[in-house]
PDB file of N, H, CA, C and O in Angstrom:
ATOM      1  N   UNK A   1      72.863 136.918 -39.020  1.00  0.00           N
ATOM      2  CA  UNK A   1      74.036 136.804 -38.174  1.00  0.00           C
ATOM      3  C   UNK A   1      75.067 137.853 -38.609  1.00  0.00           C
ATOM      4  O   UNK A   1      75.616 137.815 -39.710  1.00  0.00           O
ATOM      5  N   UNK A   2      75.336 138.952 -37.523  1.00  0.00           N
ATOM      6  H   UNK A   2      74.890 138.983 -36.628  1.00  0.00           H
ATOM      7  CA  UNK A   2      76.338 139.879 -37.707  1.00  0.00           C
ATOM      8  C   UNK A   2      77.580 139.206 -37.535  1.00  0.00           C
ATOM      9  O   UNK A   2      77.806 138.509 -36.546  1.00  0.00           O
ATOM     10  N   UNK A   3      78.968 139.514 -39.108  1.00  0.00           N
ATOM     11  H   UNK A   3      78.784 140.080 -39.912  1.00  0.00           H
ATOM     12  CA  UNK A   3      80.017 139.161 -38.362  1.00  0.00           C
ATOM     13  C   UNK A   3      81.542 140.027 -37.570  1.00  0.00           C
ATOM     14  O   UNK A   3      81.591 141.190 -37.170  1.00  0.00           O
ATOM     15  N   UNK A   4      82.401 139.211 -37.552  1.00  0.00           N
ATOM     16  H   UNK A   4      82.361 138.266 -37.877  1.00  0.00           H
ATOM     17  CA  UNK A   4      83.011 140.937 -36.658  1.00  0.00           C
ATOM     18  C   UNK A   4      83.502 141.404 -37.596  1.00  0.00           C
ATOM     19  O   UNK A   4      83.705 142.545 -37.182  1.00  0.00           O
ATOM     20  N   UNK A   5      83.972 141.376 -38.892  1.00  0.00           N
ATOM     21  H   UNK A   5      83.807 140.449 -39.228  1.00  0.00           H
ATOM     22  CA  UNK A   5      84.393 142.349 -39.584  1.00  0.00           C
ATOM     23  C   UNK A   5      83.377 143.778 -39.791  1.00  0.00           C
ATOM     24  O   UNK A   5      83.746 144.952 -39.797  1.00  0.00           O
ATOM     25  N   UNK A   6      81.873 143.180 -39.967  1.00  0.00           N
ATOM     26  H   UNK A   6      81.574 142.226 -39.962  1.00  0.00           H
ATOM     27  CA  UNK A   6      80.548 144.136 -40.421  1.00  0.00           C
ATOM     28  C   UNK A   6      80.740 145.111 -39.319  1.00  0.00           C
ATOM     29  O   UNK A   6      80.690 146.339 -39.391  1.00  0.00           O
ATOM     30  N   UNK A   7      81.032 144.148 -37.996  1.00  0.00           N
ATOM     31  H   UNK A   7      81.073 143.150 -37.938  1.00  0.00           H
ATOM     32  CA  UNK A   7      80.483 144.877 -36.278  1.00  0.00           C
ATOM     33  C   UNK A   7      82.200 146.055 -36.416  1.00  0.00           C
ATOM     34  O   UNK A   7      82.058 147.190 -35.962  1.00  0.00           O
ATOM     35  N   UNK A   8      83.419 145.748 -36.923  1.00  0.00           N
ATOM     36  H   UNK A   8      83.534 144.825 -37.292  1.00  0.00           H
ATOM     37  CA  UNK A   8      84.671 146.292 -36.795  1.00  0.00           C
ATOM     38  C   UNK A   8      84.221 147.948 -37.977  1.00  0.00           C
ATOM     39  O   UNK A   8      84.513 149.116 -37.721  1.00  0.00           O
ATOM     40  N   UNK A   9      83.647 147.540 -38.913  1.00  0.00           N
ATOM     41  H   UNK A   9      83.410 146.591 -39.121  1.00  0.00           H
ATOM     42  CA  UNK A   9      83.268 148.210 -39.909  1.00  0.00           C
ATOM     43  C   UNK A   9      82.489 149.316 -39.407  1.00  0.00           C
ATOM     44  O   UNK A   9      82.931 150.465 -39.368  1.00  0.00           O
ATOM     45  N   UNK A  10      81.357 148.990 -39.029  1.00  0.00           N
ATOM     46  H   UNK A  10      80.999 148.057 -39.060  1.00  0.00           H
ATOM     47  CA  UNK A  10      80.296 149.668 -38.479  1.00  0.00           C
ATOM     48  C   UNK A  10      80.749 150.570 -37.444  1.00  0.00           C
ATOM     49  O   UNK A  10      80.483 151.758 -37.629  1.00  0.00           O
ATOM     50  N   UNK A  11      81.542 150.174 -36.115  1.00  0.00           N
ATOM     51  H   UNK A  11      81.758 149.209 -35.965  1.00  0.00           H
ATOM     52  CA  UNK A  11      81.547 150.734 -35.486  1.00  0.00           C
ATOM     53  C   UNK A  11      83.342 151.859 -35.721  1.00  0.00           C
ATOM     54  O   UNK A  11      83.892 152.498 -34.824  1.00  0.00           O
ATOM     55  N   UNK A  12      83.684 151.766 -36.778  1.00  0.00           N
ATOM     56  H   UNK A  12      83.238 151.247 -37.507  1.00  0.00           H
ATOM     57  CA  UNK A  12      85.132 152.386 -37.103  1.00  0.00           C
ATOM     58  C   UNK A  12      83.729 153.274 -38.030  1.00  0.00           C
ATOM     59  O   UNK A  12      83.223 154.022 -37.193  1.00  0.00           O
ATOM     60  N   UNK A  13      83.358 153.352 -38.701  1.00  0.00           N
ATOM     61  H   UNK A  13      83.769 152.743 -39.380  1.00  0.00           H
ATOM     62  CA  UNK A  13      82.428 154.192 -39.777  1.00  0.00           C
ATOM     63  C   UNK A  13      81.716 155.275 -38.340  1.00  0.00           C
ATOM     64  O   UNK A  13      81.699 156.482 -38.583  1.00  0.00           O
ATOM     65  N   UNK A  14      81.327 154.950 -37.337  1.00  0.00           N
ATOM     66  H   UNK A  14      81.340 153.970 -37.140  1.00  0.00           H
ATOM     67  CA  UNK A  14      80.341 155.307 -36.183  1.00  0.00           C
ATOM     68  C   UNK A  14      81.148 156.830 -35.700  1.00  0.00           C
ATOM     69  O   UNK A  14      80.774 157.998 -35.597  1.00  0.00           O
ATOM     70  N   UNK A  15      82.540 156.041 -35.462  1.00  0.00           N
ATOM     71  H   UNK A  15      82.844 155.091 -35.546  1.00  0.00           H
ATOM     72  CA  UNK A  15      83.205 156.558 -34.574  1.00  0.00           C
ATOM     73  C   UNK A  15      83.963 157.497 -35.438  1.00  0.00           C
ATOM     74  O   UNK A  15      83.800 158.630 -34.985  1.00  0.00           O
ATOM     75  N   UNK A  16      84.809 157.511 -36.611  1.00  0.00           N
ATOM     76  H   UNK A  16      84.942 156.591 -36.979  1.00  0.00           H
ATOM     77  CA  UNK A  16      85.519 158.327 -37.334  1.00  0.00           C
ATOM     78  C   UNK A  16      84.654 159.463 -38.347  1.00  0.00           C
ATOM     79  O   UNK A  16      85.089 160.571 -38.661  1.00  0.00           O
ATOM     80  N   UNK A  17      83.270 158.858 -38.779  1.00  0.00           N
ATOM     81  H   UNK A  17      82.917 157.958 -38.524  1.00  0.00           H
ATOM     82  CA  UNK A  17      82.780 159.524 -40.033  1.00  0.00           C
ATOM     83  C   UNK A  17      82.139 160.598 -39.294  1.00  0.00           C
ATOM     84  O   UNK A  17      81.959 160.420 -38.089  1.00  0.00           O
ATOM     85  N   UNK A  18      81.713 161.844 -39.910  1.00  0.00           N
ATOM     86  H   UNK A  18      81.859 161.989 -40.889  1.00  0.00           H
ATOM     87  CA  UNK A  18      80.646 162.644 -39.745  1.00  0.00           C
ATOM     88  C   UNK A  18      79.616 162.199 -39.850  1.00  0.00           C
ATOM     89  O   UNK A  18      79.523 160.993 -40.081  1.00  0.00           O
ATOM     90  N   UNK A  19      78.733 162.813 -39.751  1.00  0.00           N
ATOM     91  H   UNK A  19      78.808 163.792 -39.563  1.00  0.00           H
ATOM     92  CA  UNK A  19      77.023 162.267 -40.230  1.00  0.00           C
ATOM     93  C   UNK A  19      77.021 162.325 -41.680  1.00  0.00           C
ATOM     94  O   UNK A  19      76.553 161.365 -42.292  1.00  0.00           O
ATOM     95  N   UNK A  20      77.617 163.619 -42.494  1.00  0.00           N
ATOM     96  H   UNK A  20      77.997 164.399 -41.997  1.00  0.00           H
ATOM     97  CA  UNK A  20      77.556 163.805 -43.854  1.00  0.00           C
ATOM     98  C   UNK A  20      78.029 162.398 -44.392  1.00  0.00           C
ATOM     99  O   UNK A  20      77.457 161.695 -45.225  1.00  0.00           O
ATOM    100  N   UNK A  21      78.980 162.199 -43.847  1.00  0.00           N
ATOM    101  H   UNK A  21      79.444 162.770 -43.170  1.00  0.00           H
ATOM    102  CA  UNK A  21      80.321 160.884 -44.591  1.00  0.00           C
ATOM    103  C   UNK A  21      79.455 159.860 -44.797  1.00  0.00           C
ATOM    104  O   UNK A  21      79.181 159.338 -45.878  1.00  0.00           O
ATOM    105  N   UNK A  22      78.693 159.376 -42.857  1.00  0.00           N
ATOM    106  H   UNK A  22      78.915 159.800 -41.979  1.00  0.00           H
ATOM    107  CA  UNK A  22      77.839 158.531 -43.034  1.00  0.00           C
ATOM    108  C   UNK A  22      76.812 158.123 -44.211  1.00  0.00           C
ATOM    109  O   UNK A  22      76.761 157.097 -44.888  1.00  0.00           O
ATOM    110  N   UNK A  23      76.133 159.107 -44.216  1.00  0.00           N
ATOM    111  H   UNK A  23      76.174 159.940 -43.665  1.00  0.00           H
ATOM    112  CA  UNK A  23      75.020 159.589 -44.833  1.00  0.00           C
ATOM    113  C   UNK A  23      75.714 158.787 -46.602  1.00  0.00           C
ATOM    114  O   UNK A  23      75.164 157.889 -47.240  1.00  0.00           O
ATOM    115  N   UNK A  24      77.107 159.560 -46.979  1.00  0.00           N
ATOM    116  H   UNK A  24      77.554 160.289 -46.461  1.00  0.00           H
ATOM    117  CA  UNK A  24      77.217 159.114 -48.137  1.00  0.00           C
ATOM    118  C   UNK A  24      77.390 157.994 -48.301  1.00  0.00           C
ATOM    119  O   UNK A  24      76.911 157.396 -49.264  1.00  0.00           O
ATOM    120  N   UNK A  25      78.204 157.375 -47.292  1.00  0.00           N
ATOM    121  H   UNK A  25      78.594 157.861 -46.510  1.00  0.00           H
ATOM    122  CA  UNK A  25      78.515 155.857 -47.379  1.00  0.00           C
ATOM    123  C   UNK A  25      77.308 155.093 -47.388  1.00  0.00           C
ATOM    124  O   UNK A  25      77.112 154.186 -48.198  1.00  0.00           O
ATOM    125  N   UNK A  26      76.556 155.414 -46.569  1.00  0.00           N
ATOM    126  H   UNK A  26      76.715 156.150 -45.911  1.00  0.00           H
ATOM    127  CA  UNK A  26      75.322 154.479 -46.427  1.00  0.00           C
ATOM    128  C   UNK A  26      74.412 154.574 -47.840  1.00  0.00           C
ATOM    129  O   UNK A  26      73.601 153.668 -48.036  1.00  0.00           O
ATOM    130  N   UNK A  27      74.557 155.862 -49.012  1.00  0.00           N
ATOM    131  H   UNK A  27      75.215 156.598 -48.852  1.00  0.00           H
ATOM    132  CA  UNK A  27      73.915 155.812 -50.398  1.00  0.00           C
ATOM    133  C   UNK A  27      74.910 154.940 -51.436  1.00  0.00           C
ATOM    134  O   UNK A  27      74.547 154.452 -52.507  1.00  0.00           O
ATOM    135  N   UNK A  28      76.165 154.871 -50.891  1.00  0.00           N
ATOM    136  H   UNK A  28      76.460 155.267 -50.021  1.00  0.00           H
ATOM    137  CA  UNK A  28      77.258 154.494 -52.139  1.00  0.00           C
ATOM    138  C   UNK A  28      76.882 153.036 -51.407  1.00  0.00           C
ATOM    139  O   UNK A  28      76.606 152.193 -52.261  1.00  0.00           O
ATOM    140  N   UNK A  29      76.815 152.616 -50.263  1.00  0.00           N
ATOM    141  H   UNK A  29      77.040 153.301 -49.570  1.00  0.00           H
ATOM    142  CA  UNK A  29      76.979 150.718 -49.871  1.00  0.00           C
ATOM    143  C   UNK A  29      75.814 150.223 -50.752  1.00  0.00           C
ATOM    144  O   UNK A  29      75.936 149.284 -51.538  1.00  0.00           O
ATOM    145  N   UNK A  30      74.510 151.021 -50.537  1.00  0.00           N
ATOM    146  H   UNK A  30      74.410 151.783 -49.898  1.00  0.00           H
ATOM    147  CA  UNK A  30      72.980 150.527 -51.063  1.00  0.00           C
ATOM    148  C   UNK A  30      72.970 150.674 -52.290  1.00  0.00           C
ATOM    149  O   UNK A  30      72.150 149.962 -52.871  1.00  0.00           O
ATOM    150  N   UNK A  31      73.855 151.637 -53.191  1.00  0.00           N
ATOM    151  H   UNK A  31      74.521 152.215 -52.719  1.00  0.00           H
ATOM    152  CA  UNK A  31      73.783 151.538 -54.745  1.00  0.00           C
ATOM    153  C   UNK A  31      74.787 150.502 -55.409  1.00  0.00           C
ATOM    154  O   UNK A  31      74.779 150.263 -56.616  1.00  0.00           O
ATOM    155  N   UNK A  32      75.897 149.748 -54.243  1.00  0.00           N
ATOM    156  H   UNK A  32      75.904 149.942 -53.262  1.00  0.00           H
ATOM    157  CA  UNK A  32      76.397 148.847 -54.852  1.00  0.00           C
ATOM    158  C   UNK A  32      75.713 148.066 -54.159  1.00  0.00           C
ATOM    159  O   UNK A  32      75.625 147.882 -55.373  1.00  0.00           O
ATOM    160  N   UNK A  33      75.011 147.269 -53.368  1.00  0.00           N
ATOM    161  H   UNK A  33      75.082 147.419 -52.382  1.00  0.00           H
ATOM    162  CA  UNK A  33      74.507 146.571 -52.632  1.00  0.00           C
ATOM    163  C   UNK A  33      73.360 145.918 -54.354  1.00  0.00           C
ATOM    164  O   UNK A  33      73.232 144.820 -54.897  1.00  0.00           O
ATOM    165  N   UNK A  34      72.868 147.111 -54.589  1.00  0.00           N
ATOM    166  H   UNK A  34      72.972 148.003 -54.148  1.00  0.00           H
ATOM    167  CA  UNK A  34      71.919 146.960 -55.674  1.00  0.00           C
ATOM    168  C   UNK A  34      72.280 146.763 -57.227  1.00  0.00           C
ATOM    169  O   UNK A  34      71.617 146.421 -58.205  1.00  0.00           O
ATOM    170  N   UNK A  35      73.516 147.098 -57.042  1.00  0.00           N
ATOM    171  H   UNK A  35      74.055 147.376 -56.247  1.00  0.00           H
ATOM    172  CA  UNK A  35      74.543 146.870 -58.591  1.00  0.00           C
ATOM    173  C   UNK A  35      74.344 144.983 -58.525  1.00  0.00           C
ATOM    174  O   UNK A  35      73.639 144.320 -59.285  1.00  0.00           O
ATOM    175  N   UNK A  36      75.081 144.535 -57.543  1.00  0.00           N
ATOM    176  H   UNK A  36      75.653 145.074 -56.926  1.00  0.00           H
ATOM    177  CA  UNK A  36      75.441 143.176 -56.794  1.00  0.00           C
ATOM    178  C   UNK A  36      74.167 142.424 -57.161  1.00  0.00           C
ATOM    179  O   UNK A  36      74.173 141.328 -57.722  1.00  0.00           O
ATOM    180  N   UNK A  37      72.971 143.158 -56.767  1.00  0.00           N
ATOM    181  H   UNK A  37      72.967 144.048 -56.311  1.00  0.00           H
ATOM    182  CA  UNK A  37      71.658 142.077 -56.798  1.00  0.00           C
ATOM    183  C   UNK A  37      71.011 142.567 -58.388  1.00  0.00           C
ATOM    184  O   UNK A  37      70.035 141.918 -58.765  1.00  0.00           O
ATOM    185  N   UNK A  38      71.346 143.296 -58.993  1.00  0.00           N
ATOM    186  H   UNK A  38      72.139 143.823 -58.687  1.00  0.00           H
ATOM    187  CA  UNK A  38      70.864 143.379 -60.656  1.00  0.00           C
ATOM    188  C   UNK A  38      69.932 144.074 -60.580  1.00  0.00           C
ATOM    189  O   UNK A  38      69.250 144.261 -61.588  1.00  0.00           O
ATOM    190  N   UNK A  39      69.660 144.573 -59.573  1.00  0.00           N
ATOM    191  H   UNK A  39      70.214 144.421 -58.754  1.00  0.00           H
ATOM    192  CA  UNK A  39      68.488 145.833 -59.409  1.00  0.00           C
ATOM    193  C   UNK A  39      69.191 147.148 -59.856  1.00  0.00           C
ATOM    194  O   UNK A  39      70.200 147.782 -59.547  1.00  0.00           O
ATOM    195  N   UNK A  40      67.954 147.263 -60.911  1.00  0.00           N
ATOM    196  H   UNK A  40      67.135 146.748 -61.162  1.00  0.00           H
ATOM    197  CA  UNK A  40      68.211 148.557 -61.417  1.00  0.00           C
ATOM    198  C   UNK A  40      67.392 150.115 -60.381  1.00  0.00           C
ATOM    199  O   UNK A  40      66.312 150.171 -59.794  1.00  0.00           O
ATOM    200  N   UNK A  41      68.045 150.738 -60.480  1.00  0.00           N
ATOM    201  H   UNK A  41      68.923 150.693 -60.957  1.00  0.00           H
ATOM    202  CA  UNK A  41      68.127 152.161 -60.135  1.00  0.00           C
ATOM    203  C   UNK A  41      66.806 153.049 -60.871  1.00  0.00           C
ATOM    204  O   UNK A  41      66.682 152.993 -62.094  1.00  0.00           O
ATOM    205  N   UNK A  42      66.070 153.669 -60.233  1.00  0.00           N
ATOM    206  H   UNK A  42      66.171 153.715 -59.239  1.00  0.00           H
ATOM    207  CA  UNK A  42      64.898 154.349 -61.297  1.00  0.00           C
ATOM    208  C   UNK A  42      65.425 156.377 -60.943  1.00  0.00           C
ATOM    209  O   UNK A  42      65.681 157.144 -60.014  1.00  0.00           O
ATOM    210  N   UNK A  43      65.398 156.367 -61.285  1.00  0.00           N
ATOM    211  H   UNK A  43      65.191 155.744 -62.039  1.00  0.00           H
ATOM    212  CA  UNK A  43      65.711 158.426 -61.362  1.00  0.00           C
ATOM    213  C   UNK A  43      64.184 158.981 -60.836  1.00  0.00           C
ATOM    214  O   UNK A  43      63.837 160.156 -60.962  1.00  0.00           O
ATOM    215  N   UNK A  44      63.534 158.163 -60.367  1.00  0.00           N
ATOM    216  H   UNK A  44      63.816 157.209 -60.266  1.00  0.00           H
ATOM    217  CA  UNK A  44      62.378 158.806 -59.204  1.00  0.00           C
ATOM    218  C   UNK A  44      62.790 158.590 -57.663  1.00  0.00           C
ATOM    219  O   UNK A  44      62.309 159.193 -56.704  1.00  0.00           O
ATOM    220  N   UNK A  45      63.644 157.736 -57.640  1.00  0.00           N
ATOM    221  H   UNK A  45      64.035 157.245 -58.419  1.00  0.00           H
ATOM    222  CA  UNK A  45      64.881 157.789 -56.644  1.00  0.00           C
ATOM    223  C   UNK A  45      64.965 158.948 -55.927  1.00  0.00           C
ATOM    224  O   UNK A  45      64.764 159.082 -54.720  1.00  0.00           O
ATOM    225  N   UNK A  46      65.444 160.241 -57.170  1.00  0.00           N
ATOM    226  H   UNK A  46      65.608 160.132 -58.151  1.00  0.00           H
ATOM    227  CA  UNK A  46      66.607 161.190 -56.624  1.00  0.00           C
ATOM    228  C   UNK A  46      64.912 162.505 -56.334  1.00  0.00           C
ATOM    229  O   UNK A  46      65.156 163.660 -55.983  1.00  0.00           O
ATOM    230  N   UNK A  47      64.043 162.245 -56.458  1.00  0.00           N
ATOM    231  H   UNK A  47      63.844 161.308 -56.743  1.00  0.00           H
ATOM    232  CA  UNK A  47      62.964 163.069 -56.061  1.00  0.00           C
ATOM    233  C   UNK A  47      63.541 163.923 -54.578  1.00  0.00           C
ATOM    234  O   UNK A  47      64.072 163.363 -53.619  1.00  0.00           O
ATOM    235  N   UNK A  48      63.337 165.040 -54.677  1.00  0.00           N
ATOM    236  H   UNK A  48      62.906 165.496 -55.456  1.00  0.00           H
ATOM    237  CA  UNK A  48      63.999 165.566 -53.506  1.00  0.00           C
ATOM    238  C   UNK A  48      64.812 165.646 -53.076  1.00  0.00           C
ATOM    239  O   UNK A  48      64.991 165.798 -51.868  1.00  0.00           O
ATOM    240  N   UNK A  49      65.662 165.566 -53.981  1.00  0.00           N
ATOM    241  H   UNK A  49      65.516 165.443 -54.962  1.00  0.00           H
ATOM    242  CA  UNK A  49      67.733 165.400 -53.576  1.00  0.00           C
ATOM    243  C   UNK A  49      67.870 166.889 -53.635  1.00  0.00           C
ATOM    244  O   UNK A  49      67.360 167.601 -54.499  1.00  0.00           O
ATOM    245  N   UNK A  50      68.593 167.282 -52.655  1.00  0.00           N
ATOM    246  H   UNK A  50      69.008 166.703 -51.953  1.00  0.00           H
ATOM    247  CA  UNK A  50      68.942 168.876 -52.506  1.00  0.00           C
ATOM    248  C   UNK A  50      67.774 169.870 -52.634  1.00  0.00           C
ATOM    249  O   UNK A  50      68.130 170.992 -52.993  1.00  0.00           O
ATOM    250  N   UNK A  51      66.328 169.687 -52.398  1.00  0.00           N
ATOM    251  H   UNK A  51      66.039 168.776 -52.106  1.00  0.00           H
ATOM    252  CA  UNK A  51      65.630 170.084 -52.132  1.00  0.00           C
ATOM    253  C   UNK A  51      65.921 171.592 -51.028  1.00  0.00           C
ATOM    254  O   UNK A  51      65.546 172.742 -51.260  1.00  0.00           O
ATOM    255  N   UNK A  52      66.525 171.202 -50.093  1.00  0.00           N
ATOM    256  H   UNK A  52      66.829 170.268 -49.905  1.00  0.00           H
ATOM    257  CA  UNK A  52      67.185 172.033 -48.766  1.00  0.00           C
ATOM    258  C   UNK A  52      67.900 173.435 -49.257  1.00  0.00           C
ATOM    259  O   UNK A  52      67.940 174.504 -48.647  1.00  0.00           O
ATOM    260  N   UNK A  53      68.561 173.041 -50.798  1.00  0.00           N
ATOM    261  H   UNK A  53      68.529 172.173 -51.294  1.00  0.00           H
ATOM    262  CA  UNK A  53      69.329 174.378 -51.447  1.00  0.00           C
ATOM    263  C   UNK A  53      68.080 175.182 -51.804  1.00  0.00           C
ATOM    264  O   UNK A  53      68.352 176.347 -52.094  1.00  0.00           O
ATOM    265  N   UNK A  54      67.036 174.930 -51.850  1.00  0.00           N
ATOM    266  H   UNK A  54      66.816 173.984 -51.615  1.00  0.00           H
ATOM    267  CA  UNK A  54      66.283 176.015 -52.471  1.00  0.00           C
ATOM    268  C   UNK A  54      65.182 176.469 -51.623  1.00  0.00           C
ATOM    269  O   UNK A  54      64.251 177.208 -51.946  1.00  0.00           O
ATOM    270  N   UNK A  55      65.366 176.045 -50.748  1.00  0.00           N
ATOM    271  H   UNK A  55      66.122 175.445 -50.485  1.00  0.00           H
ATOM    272  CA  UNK A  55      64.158 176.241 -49.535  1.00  0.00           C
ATOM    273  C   UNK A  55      64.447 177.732 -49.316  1.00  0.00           C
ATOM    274  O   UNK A  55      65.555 178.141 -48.968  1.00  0.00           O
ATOM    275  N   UNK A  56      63.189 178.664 -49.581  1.00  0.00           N
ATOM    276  H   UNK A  56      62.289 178.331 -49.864  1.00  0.00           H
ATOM    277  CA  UNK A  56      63.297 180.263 -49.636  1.00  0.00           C
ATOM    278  C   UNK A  56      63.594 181.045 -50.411  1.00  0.00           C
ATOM    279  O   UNK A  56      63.575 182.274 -50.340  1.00  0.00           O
ATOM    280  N   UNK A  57      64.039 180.035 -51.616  1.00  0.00           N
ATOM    281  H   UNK A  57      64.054 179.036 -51.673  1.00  0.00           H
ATOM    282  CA  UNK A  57      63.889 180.931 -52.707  1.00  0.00           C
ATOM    283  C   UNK A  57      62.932 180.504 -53.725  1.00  0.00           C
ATOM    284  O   UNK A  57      62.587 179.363 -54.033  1.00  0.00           O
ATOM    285  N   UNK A  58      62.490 181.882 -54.287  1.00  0.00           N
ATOM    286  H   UNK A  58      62.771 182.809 -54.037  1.00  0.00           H
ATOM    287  CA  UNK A  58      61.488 182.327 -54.989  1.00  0.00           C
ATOM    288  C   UNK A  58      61.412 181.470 -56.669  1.00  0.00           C
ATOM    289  O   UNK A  58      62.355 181.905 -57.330  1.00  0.00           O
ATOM    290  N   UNK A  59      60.983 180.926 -57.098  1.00  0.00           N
ATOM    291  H   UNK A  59      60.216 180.572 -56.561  1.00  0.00           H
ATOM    292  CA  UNK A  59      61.821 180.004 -58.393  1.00  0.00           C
ATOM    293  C   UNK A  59      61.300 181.276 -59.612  1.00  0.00           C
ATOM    294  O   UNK A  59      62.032 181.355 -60.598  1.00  0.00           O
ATOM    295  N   UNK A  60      60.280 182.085 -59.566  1.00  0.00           N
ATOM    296  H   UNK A  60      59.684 182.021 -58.765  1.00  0.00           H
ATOM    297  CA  UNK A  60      59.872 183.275 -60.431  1.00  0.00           C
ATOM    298  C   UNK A  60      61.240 184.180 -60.360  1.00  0.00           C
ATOM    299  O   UNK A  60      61.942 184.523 -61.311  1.00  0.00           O
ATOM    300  N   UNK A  61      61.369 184.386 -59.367  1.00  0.00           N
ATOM    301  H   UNK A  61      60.799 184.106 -58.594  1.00  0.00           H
ATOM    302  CA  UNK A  61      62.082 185.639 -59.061  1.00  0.00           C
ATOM    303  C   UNK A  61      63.432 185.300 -59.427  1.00  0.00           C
ATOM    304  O   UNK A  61      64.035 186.286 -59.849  1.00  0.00           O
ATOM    305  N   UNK A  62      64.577 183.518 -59.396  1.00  0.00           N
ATOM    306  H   UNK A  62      64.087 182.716 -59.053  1.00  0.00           H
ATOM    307  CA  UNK A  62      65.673 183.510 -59.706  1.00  0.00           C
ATOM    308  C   UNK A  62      65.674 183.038 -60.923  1.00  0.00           C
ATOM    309  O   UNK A  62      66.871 182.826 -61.120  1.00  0.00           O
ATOM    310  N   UNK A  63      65.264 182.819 -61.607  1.00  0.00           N
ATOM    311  H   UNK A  63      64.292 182.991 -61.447  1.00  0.00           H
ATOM    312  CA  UNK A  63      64.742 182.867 -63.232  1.00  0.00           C
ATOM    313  C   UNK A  63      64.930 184.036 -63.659  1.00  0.00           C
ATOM    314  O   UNK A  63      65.824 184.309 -64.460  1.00  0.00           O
ATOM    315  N   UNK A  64      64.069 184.923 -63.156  1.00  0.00           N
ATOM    316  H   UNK A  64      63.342 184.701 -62.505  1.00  0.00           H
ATOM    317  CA  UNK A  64      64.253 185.970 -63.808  1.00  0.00           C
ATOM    318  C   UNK A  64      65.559 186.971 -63.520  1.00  0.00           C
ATOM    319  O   UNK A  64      65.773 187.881 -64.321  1.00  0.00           O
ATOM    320  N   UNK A  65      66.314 186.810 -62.514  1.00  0.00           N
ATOM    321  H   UNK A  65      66.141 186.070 -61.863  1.00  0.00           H
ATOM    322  CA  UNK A  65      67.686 187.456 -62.205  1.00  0.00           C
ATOM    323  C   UNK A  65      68.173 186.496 -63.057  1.00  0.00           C
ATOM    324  O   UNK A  65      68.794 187.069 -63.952  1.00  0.00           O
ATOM    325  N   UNK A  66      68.185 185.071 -63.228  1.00  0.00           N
ATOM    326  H   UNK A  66      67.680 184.606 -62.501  1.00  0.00           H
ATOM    327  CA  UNK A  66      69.162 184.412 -64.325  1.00  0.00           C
ATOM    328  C   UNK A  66      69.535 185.072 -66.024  1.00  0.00           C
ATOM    329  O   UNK A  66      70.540 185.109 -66.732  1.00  0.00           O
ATOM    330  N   UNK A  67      67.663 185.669 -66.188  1.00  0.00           N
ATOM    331  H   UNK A  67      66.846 185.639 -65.612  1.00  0.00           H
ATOM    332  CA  UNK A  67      68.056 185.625 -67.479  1.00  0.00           C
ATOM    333  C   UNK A  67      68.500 187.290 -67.428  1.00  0.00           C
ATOM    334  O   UNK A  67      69.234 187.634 -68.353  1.00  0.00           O
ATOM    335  N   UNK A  68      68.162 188.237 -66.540  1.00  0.00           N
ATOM    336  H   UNK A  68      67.565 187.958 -65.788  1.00  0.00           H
ATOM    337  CA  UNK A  68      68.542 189.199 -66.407  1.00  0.00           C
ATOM    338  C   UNK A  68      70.501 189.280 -66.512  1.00  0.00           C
ATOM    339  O   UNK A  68      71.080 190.320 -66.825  1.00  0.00           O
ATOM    340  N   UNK A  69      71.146 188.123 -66.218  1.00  0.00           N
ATOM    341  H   UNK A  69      70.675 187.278 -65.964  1.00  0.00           H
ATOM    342  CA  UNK A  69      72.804 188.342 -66.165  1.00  0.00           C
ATOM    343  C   UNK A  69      72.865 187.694 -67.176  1.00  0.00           C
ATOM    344  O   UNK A  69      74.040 187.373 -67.354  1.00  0.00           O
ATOM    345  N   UNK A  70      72.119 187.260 -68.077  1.00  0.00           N
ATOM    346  H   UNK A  70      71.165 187.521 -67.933  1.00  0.00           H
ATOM    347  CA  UNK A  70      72.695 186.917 -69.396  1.00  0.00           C
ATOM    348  C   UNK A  70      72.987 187.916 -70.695  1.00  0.00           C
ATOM    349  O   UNK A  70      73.670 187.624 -71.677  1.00  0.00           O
ATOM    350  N   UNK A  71      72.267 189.221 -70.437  1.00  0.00           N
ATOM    351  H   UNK A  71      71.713 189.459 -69.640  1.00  0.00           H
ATOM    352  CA  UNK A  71      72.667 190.414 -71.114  1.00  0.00           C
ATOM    353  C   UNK A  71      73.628 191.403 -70.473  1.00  0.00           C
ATOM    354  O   UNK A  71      73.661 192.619 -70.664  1.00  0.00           O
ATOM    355  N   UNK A  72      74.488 190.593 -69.593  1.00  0.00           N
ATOM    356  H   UNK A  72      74.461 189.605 -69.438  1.00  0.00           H
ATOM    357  CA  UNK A  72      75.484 191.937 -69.101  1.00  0.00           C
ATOM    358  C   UNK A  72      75.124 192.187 -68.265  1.00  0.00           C
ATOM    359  O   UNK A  72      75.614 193.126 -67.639  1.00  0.00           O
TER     360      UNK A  72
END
């Protein structure tokens, strides 16, 4: 049973947030949602988090420009 605060919530989150905002709110509600129920959190979780930043780059090739700016 939905009540109207959830339905007032939901649809003020719908209407004001971005998708990004969404997106965060909906990871911050489910990690306290899970604080609340004593479920712990595993760090195989975050598998693929920001995956998207590296899409096209070379992981040989920025390694080696990394260690290349560490001598100047």
């Amino acid at each position: 049973m939905t009540t109207k605060p959830y339905q007032e919530i939901l649809h003020r989150a719908q209407a004001e947030l971005s998708a990004e905002e969404q997106n965060q709110l909906s990871e911050e509600l489910a990690q306290s949602a899970a604080r609340k129920n004593g479920k712990k959190r595993s760090i195989t979780e975050l598998r693929g988090l920001g995956k998207e930043i590296w899409e096209g780059i070379n992981p040989d090739e920025y390694v080696a420009k990394e260690r290349d700016s560490w001598d100047g």
